[in-house]
N, C-alpha and C positions, 0 to 999 in steps of 0.2 A: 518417513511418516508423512502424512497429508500435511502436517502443519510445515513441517520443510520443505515440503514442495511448495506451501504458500508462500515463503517467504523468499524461495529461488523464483519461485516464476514469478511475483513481485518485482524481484530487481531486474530478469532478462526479459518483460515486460514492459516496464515501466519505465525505467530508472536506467535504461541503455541508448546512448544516443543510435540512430542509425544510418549514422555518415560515421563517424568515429568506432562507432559497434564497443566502446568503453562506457561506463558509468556517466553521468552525465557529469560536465563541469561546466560551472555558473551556467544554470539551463534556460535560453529564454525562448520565446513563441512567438511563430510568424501567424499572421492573418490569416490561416487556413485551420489554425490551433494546433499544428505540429509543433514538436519540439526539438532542439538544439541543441549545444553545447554553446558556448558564444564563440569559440576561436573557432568551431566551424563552419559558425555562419560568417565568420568573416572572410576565410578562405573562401566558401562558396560566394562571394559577394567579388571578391576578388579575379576569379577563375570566370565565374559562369555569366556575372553581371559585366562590371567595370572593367574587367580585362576585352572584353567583348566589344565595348564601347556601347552598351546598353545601357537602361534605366531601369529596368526591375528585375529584383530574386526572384526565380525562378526556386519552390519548392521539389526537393527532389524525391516527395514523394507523392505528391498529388500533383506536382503541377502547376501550381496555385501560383501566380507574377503578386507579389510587391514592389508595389512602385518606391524608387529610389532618387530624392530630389537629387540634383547633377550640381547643386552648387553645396551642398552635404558629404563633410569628407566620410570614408569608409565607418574610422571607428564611432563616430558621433551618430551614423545613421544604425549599428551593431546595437552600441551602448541603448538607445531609445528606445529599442525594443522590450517590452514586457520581458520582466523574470516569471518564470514561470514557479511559482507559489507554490502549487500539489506539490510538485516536482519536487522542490528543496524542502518542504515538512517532511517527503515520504523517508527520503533521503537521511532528513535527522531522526526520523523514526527508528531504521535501523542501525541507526550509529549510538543514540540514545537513549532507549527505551526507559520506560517507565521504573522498572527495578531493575539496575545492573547488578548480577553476582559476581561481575569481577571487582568492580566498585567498591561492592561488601567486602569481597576478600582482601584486598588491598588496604582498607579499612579496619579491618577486624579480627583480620587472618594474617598479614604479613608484620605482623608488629614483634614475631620472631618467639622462639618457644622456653624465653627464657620470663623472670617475673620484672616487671617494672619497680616495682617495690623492692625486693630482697635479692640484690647481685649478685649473677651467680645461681639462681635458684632454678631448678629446670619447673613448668606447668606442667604437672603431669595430676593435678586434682580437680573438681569440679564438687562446688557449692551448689547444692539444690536449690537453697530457699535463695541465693540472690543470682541463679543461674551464671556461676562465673566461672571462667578455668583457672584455677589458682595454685600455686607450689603449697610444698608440706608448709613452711613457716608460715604460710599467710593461715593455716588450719591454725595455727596455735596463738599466733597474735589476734587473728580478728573473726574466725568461722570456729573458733569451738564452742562456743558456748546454742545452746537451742534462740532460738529455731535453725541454726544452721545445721544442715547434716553434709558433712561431704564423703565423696568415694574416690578412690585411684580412677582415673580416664578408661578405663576398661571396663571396669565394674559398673561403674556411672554407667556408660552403653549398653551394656546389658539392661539395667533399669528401664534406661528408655528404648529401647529397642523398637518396642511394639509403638511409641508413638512416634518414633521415623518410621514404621512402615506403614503406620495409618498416613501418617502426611504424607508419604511418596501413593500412598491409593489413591487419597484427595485430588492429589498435581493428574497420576495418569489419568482419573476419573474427567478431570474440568480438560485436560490435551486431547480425551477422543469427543469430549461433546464438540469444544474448538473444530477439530480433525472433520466431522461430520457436516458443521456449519461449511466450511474450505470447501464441500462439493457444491457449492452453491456459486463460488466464486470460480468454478471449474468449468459449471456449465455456462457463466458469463463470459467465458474465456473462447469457450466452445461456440456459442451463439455469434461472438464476436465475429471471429475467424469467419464463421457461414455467413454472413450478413455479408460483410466485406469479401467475399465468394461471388456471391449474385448479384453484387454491385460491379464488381468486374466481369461476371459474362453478361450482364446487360449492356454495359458499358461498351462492349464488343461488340455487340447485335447491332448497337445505335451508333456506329462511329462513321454511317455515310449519314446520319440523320442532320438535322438543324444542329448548327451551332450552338446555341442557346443549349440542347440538348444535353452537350460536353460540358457546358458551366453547369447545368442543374447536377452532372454527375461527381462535378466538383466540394457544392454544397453537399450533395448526401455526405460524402466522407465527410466533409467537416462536420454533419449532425453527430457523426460515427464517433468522434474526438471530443464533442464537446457530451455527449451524454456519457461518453467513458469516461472523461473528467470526473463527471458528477456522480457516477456509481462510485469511483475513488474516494471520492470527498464521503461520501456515507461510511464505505467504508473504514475510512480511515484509522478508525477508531481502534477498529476490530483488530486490523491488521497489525496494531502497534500490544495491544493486547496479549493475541495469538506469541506476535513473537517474545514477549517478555514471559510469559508461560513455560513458552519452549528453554530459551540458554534457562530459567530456573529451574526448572527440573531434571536439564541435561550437568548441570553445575551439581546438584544434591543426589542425582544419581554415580556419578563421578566420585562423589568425595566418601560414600556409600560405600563403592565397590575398593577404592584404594584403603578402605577402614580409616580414614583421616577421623579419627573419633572428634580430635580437638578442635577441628572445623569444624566437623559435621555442626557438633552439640552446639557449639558456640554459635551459627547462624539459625538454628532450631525454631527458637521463640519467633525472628524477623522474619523467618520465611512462614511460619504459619498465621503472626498477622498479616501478610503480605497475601497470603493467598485466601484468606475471608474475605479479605478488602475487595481482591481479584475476581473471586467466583459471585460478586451481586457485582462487580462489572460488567462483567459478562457476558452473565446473563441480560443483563440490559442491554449490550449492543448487538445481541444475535437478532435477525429480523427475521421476518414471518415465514412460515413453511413454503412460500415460493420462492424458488430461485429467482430472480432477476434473470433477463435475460434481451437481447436485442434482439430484435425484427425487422428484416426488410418486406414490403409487402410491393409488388406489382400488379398493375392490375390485369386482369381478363383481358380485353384488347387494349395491347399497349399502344399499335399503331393508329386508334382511332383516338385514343385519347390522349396521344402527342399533338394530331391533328388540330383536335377543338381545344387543350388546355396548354399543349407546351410543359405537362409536367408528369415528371416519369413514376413516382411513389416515392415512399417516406422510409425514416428509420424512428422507432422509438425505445425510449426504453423501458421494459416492461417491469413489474413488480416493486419499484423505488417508484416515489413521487419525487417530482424533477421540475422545476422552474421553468423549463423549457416547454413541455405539452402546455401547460396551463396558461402559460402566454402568446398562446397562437390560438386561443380555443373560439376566439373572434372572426379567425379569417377562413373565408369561405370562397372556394373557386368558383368562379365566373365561366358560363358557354357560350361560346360564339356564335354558337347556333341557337334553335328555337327549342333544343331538347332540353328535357329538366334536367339540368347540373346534379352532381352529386351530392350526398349531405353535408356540412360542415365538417373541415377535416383538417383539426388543429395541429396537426402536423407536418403539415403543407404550408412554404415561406410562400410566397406573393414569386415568384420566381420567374416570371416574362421580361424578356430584354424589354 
């Protein structure tokens, strides 16, 4: 389903270093906003820097030199590096989600199918009115009298049958809206890829051009990192959402098809407030009928406007409002020449050596 594939391409996305190509461990961030594992960035510190007799990291995916003070031993200059924050929430997102059902069952379900009360007793009954599974004695000591009605665990299912199948419509009904919002984060995935496409074959076009050229193709990627960041961070929500949806539903469809009556009933009440709570979540963190999405834009003549500005085009990101457009909305490129400059274009750093 879509929503599983949000939550895989989530981790081989996000949450995979790509020097180690494993799950991230203690993740921190060099100056170009890539991210790490920490023992790789110390090996790479090791290998590519100080084994070399150099003074700065060398990112191994953009490129990017961090300078390395030479009187700073290895792991003191590792350690001072930013942890990367997205990184270890998204991380506890999946490890932790908002409602665990294994939690509950562990809680509520492995407490064993005998009665707490009367030794010996097998639960094989269920009390309506105070929704409980209980043995025959606990009918006769404390559930006979009205308002209690109770039934054998079979019969009880029967009763409720029709409202487990309403609640499993509910769950599937709120997993394909979820599933539908996911093509939104599909095409951000899609747009990504393209963007970072024609940032490399321009990047190719321009590699006899000015130097300064090669640093500005540096900054784009990092624009590319750091407004991914920030689609994450909106997202974040969602994502933690979508996946606590998903193990609930895949947990009560499970317990459904093995007939586990005595689970099922028993978690019934918590998963259906659990999912009223869920479905005006939700709905509140789905955003607007546009997808998101990044843009690289180039212009018409690149080589004249290398010439007079030294600056190659921008990345933004489209459909989220972002901290980033709105704080360049000041800076306007300058011409060298006598021709009228282009309009203000907040998405353009001050970029000339």
């Amino acid at each position: 389903m879509a929503a599983q594939c949000l939550v895989r391409n989530l981790t081989e996305e996000y949450l995979t270093c790509r020097v180690c190509l494993q799950a991230f461990d203690h993740p921190r961030r060099l100056s170009c906003q890539h991210t790490f594992c920490t023992n790789c960035i110390r090996q790479l510190v090791k290998k590519s820097a100080r084994g070399r007799g150099l003074d700065t990291l060398t990112c191994p995916l953009c490129r990017t030199d961090d300078p390395i003070p030479a009187t700073v031993p290895i792991d003191h200059f590792v350690n001072n590096l930013p942890v990367d924050s997205l990184i270890v929430d998204l991380q506890t997102i999946l490890s932790h989600h908002a409602w665990n059902p294994e939690t509950a069952r562990s809680a509520n379900v492995n407490r064993g199918d005998l009665c707490a009360t009367h030794s010996g007793r097998k639960l094989d009954h269920y009390c309506f009115h105070h929704a409980r599974i209980i043995c025959a004695e606990c009918i006769d000591t404390s559930h006979s009298e009205s308002p209690c009605r109770s039934r054998p665990l079979r019969d009880a299912y029967s009763e409720l049958q029709t409202r487990v199948d309403r609640l499993l419509e509910k769950l599937h009904f709120q997993l394909n809206e979820a599933e539908l919002e996911t093509a939104k984060d599909q095409s951000f995935e899609k747009s990504k890829r393209k963007t970072l496409e024609e940032i490399d074959k321009l990047e190719q076009r321009l590699e006899n051009v000015f130097e300064s050229c090669r640093r500005q193709i540096t900054v784009l990627r990092s624009d590319v990192e750091k407004l991914n960041r920030e689609y994450l961070c909106n997202r974040k929500d969602f994502f933690t959402a979508v996946h606590s949806l998903l193990e609930t539903t895949s947990h009560f469809e499970s317990l459904k098809q093995d007939k586990n009556f005595k689970n099922l009933i028993e978690l019934l009440p918590s998963i259906e407030n659990w999912l009223e709570k869920e479905f005006y979540q939700l709905r509140g963190l789905q955003s607007n009928d546009i997808a998101a999405s990044l843009q690289f834009t180039v212009y018409d003549e690149v080589s004249d406007f290398i010439r007079r500005f030294s600056a190659i085009g921008f990345v933004e990101l489209k459909g989220v409002k972002n901290d980033l457009n709105a704080d360049l909305s000041h800076l306007q490129l300058k011409s060298s020449s006598s021709e009228t400059p282009p309009l203000s274009l907040s998405h353009i750093l001050n970029r000339r050596n």
